[in-house]
C-alpha positions in Angstrom: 152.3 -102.6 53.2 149.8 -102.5 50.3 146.5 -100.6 51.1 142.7 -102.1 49.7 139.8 -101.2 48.2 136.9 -102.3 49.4 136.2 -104.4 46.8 139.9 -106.0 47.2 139.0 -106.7 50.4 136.0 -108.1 50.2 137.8 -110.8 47.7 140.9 -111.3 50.1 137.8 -112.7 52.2 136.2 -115.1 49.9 139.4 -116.5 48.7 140.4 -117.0 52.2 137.0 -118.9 52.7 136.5 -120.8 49.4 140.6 -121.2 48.4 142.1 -122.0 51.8 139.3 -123.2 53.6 138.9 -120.6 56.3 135.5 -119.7 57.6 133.4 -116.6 57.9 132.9 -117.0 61.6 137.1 -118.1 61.9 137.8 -114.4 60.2 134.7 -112.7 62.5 136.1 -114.2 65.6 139.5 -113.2 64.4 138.1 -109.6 64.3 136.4 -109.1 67.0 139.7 -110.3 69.3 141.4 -108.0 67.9 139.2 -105.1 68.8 139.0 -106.3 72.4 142.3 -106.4 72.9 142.2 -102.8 71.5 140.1 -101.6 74.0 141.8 -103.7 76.7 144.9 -102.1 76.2 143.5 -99.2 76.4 141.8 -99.4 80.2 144.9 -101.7 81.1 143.9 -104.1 84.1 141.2 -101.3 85.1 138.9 -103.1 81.9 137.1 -104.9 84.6 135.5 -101.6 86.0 134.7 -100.5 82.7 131.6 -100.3 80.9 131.6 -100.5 77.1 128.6 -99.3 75.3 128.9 -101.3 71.9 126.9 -99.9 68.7 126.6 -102.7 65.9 124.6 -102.4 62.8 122.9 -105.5 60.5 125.9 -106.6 59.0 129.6 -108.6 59.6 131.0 -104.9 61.2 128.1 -105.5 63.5 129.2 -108.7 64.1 133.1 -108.0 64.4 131.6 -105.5 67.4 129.7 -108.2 68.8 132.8 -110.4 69.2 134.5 -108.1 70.9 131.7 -107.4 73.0 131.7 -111.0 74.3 135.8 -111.4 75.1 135.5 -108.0 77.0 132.3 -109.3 78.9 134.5 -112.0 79.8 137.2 -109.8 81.8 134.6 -108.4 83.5 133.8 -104.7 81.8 130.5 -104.2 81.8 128.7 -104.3 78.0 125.6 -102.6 76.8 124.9 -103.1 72.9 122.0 -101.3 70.7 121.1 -102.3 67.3 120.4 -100.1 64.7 119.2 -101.4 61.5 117.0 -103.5 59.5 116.5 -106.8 61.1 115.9 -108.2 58.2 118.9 -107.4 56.9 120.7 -108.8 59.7 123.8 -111.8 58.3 123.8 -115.1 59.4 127.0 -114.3 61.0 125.6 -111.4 63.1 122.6 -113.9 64.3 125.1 -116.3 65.4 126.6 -113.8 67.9 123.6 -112.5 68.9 122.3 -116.0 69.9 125.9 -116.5 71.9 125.7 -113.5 74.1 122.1 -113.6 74.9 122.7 -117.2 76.8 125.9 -115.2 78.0 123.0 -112.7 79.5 124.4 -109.6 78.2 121.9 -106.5 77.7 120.4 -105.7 74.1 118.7 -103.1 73.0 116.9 -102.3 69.5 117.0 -99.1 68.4 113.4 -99.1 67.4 111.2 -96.5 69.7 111.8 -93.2 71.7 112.3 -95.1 75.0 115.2 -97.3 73.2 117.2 -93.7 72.5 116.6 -92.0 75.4 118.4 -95.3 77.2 121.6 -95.1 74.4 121.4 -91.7 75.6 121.7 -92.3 79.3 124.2 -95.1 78.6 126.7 -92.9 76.7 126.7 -90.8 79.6 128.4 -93.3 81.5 129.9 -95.7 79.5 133.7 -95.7 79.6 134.5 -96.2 75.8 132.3 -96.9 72.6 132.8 -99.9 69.9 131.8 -98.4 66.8 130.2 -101.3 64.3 127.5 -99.7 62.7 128.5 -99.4 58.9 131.4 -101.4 57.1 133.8 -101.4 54.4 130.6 -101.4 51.7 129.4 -98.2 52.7 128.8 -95.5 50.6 126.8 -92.6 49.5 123.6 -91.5 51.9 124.0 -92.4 55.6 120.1 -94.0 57.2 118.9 -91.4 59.6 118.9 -93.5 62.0 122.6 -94.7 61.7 123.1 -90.8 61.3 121.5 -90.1 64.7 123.9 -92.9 66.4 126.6 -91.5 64.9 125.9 -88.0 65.5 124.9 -88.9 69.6 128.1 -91.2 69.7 130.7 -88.1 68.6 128.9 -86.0 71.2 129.2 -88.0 73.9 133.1 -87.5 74.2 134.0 -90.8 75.3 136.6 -92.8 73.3 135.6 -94.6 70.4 137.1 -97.9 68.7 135.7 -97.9 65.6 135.9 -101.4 63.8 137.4 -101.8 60.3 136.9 -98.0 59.4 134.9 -95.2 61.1 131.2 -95.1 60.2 130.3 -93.0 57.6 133.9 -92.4 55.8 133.3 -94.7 52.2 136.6 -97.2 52.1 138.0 -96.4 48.7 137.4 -92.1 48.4 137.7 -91.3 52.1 134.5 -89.3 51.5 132.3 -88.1 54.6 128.7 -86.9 53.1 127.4 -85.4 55.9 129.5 -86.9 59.2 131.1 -89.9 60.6 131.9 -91.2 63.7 135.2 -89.6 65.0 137.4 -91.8 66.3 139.8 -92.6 68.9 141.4 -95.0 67.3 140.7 -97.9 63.9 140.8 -101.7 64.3 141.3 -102.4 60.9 141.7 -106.1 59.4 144.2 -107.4 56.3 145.2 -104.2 55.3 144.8 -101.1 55.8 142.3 -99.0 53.6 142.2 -96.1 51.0 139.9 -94.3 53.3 141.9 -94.4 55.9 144.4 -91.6 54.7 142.4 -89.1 52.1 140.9 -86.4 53.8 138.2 -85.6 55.0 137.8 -89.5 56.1 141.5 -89.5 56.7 140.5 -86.8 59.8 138.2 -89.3 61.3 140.3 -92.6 61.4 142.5 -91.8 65.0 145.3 -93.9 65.3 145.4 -97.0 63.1 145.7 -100.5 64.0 146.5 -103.3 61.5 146.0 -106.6 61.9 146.1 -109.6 59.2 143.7 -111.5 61.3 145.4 -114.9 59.8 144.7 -114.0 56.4 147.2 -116.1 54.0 150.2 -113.5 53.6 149.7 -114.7 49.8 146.0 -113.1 49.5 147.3 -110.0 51.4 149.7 -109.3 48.0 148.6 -110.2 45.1 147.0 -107.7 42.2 146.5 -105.3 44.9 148.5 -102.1 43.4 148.3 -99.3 45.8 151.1 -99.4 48.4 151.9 -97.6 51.9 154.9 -95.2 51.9 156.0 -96.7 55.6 159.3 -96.9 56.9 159.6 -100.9 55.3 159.1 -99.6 51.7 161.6 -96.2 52.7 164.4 -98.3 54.0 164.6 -100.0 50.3 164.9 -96.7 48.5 167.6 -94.6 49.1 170.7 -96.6 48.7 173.6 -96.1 50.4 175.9 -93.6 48.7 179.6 -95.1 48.5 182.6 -94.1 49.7 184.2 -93.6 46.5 181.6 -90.2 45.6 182.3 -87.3 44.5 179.9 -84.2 44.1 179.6 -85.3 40.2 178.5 -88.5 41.1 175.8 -87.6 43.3 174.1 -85.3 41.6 174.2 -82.2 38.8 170.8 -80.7 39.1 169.5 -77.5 37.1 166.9 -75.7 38.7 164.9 -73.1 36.2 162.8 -71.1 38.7 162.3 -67.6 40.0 160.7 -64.3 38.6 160.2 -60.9 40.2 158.3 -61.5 43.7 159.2 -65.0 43.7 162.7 -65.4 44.3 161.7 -67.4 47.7 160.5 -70.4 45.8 163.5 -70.7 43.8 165.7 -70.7 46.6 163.6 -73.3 48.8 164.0 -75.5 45.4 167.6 -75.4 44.8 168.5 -75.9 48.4 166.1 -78.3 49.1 167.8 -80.1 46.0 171.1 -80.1 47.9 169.6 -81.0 51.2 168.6 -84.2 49.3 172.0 -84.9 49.0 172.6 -83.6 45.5 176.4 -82.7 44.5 175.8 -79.6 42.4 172.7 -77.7 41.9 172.8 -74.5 39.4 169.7 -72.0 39.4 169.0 -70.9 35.9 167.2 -67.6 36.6 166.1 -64.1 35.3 169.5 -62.2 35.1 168.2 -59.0 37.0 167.6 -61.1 40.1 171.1 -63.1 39.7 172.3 -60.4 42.6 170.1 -61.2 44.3 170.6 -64.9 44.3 174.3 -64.7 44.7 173.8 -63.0 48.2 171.2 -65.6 49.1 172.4 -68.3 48.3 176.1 -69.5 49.2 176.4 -73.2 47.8 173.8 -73.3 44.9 176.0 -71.7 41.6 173.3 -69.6 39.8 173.1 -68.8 35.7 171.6 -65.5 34.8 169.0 -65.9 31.9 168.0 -63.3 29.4 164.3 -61.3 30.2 162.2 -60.6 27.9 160.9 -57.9 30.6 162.5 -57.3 33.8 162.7 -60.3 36.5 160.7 -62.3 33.6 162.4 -65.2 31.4 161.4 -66.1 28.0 161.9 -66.2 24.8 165.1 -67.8 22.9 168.2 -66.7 24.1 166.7 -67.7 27.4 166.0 -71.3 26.0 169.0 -71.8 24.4 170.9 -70.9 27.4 169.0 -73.5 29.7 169.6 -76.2 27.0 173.4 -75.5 27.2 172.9 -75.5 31.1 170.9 -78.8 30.4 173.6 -80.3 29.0 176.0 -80.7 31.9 172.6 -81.7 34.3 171.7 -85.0 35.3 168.2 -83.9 36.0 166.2 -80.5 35.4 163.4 -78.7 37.6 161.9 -76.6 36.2 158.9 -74.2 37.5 158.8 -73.0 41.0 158.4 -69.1 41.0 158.4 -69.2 37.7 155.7 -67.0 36.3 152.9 -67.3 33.8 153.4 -64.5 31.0 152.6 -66.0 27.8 156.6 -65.7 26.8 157.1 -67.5 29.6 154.5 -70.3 29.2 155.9 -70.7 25.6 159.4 -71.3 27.2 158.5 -74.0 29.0 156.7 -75.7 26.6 159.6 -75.6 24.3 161.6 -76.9 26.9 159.5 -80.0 27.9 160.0 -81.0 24.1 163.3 -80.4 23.7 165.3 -81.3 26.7 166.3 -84.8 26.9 166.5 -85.4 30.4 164.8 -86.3 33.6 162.5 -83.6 34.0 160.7 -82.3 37.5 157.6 -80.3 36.7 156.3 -78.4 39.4 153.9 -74.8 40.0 154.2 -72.4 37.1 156.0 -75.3 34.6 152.3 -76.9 34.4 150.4 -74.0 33.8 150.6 -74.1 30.6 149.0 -77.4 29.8 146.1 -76.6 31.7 143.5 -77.8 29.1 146.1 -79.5 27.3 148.0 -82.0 29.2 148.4 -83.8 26.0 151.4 -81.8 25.9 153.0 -84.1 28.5 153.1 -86.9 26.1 155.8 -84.7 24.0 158.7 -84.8 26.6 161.5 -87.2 25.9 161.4 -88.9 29.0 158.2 -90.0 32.0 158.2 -86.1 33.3 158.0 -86.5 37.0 154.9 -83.7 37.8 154.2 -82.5 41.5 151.3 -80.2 41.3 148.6 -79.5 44.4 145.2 -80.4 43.9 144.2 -77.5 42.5 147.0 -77.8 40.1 145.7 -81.2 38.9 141.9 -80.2 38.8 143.3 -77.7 36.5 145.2 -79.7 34.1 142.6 -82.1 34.2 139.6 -79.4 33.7 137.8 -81.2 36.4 136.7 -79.6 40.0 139.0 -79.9 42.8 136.0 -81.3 44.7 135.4 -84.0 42.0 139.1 -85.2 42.2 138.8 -85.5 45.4 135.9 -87.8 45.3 138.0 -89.9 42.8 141.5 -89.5 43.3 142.9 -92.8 43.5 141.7 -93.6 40.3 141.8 -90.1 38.7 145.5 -90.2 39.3 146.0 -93.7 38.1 144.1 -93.1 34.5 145.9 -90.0 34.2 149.4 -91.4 35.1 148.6 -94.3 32.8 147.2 -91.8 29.6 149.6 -89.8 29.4 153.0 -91.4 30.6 153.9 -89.0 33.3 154.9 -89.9 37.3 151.8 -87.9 39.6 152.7 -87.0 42.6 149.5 -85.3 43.7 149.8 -83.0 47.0 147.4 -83.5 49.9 147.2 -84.4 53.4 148.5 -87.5 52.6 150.7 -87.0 49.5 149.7 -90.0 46.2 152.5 -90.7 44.1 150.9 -92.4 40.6 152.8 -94.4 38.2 152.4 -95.1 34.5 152.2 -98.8 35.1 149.4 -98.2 37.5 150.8 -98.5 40.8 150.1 -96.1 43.4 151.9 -95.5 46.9 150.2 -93.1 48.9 151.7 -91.1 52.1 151.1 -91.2 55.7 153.4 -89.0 56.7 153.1 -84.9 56.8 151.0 -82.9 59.1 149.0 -79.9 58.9 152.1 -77.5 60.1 153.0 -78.0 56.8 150.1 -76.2 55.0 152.6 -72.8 54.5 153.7 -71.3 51.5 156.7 -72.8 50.1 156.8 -76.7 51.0 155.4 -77.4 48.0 159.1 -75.9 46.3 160.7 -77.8 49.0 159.2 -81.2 48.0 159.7 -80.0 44.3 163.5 -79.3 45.3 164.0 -82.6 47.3 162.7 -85.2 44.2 165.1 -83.3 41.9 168.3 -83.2 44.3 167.6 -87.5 44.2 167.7 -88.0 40.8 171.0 -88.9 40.0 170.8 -91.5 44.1 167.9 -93.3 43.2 165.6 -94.4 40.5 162.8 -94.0 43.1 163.2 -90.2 43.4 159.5 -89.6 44.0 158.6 -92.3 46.5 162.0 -91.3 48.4 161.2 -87.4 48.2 157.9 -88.0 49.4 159.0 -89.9 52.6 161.6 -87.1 53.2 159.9 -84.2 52.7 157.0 -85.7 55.2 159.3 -86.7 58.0 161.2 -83.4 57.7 158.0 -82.0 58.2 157.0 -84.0 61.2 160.3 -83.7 62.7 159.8 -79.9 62.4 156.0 -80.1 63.6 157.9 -81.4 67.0 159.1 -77.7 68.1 157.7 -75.2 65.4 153.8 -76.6 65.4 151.8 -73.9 63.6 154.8 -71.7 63.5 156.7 -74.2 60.8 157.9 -72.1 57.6 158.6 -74.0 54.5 162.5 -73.3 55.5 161.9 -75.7 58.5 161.7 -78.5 56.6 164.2 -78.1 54.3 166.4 -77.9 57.4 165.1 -81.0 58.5 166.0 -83.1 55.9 169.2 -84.2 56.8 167.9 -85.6 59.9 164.9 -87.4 57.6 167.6 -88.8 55.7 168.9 -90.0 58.7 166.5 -91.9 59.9 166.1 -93.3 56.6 169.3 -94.6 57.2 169.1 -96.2 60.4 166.1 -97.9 58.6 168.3 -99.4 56.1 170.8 -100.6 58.5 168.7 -102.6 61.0 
């Protein structure tokens, strides 16, 4: 399922009117259905002893909310709407409905003098649920104090809350929140879903997610729109099924360079994550006075014992030319978890990004050294696939984490795009950038996961599907989050990076059972 902006949305809707013919108050009615019979299922057959306090600004989100305000009037729940906003301002849309459910007799309210609160205030007491249709898809930046107010009473009434299209007060395409938004139970959105619906902090606000095309031409729902969903539709396409003809060669040889003194954890996570993925044969190139310890941790990974250039440290060139005659025999290289940042180290891996001529997984320490200088990126012989957190990218970038997250959709596409590298940036919901400017962004994941160590996991999990699929990223992204979820089920806060590495065989699983339906 592709995901909009709200700009790509707002076109979806005037090519549907001005292309195929379809009207504004054909889409609106549309809408507004669909959010009744959100609410309806909701209450079940108990909607007719419901009331329904409905909250609609000046403009078509307003009138969406009004829609639904008149269906559910029609099963019988009982409907109260306020008004916030200028009248003015108010669409010829919005007007229309209005004018409909005044002859239907139901009660409105402008929110336009002390006594007009203190009766929203009395009504959210007793109302059953909330429509939320107060700001749209065009929002952004400052929220109107008085739409702020609404907001702010609405969250603390704790009744549910349907909000329509996106929560009020999250902006569509950054999933910013300036100063709140509403909270809701649950989204009504319409064509597709939107940016702001999974990055955080609006992400936190959306509730459960409803999608609904509204009879919008499937053609319009497609076309130049180049951010994409990572949902179970787009996972059953990329992890083909592995033959029954393989051999461990064929599925995988994968060199992990990882590990330093006080690190050995994230090494190990990596390389048997790598064969949790389903890789063949992982090796773990790593400092030679922790070998020992690695060949007593770990019982199917082979390890490689590297020269120091200090003690539990790689670097210099007898390390390097070992890990290119490692490199030869590998179908794909890792290269960074635990790793360490002394310069001799740092100098290593640059080397190495220049040299090796092969698929090449870039995670934690292995980017540290092009902080400043991600120029460097453009030397490896092949896209590098790189997997840092957002601090990790801020870093590279020499941005502020909080200024990539105000911009990360396109922050990540530019930089994917400049310097011919695969982004796949870590976050509540994980965004995998290409070079060609597609991005695919993750639903799945949970806030379990935020423990040390996942992010070698997912790091571990790309690299060990290399050699199965050219969509190693996109597949390691839908794996590592359904381990994760499937971990989330019994461990909750508990969950250790470990636990969903565990749990990727039964991700996989699923995966499969996806393919085969």
């Amino acid at each position: 399922m592709k995901i909009a902006s709200a700009k790509q949305m707002h076109d979806t809707d005037k090519s549907a009117i001005e292309t195929f013919g379809m009207t504004e108050a054909a889409l609106m009615e549309s809408a507004g259905h669909r959010v009744a019979e959100a609410v309806k299922k909701m209450f079940g057959e108990e909607i007719s002893q419901k009331s329904i306090c409905v909250l609609s600004g000046s403009g078509n989100n307003g009138g969406d909310a009004l829609v639904a305000a008149r269906y559910l009037s029609n099963v019988g729940a009982r409907v109260k709407i306020f008004l916030t906003g200028n009248k003015s301002h108010r669409t010829e849309s919005l007007e229309m409905q209005m004018k409909i459910l005044r002859s239907m007799g139901v009660e409105f309210q402008q929110l336009e003098n002390d006594r007009a609160w203190e009766r929203l205030q009395v009504t959210l007491r007793f109302t059953d649920a909330i429509i939320d249709g107060i700001l749209g898809t065009g929002f952004s930046g400052q929220i109107r104090p008085s739409a702020l107010r609404l907001i702010r009473l609405a969250n603390s009434s704790n009744k549910p809350i349907i909000s329509v299209d996106i929560p009020s007060g999250v902006e569509t395409d950054t999933g910013a929140v300036e100063e709140t938004a509403i909270k809701a139970t649950c989204t009504v959105t319409f064509g597709l879903p939107k940016i702001g619906h999974f990055i955080c902090p609006g992400a936190a606000y959306v509730g459960e997610i409803f999608v609904d095309d509204i009879g919008l031409p499937a053609k319009l729902l497609t076309d130049d729109i180049h951010q994409t969903l990572i949902d179970d539709e787009l996972a059953a396409t990329l992890l083909p099924e592995r033959e029954k003809a393989a051999y461990k060669g064929s599925c995988g040889k994968i060199l992990v360079v990882a590990g330093s003194k006080g690190m050995t954890g994230a090494a190990s996570l990596a390389a048997k994550s790598a064969l949790r993925a389903g890789a063949g044969l992982v090796t773990l190139a790593c400092p030679e006075s922790l070998n020992e310890i690695y060949e007593t941790k770990l019982t199917e990974v082979m390890t490689a014992p590297l020269p120091e250039f200090k003690s539990g440290i790689i670097g210099g060139d007898k390390a390097f030319d070992k890990i290119l005659d490692l490199a030869d025999n590998a179908d794909a290289i890792l290269i960074g978890p635990g790793l360490g940042r002394e310069k001799e180290t740092q100098e290593l891996v640059k080397k190495l990004v220049e040299t090796a001529d092969k698929p090449l997984v870039m995670d934690a320490d292995a980017l540290f050294p092009f902080n400043g200088n991600i120029d460097g990126l453009k030397l490896c012989k092949q896209i590098p696939i790189i997997t840092p957190h957002f601090g990790e990218l801020a870093a590279l970038l020499e941005i502020a984490v909080e200024d990539l997250r105000k911009g990360l959709i396109e922050i990540v596409r530019k930089t994917a795009q400049d310097y011919r590298t695969i982004i796949v940036a870590k976050a509540e919901s994980t965004v995998v950038a290409y070079p060609n400017g597609e991005i695919f962004i993750s639903p799945l994941g949970n806030s379990s996961m935020a423990t040390a160590g996942s992010g070698d996991v997912l790091a571990g999990t790309i690299a060990g599907l290399m050699k199965q699929t050219p969509f190693a990223p996109l597949a390691g992204v839908y794996l590592h989050g359904t381990a994760g979820d499937i971990a989330d089920l019994t461990k909750c806060e508990g969950l250790i990076a470990s636990d969903i590495m565990e749990n990727l065989p039964a991700a996989i699983s699923k995966l499969r059972k996806l393919r085969r339906k």
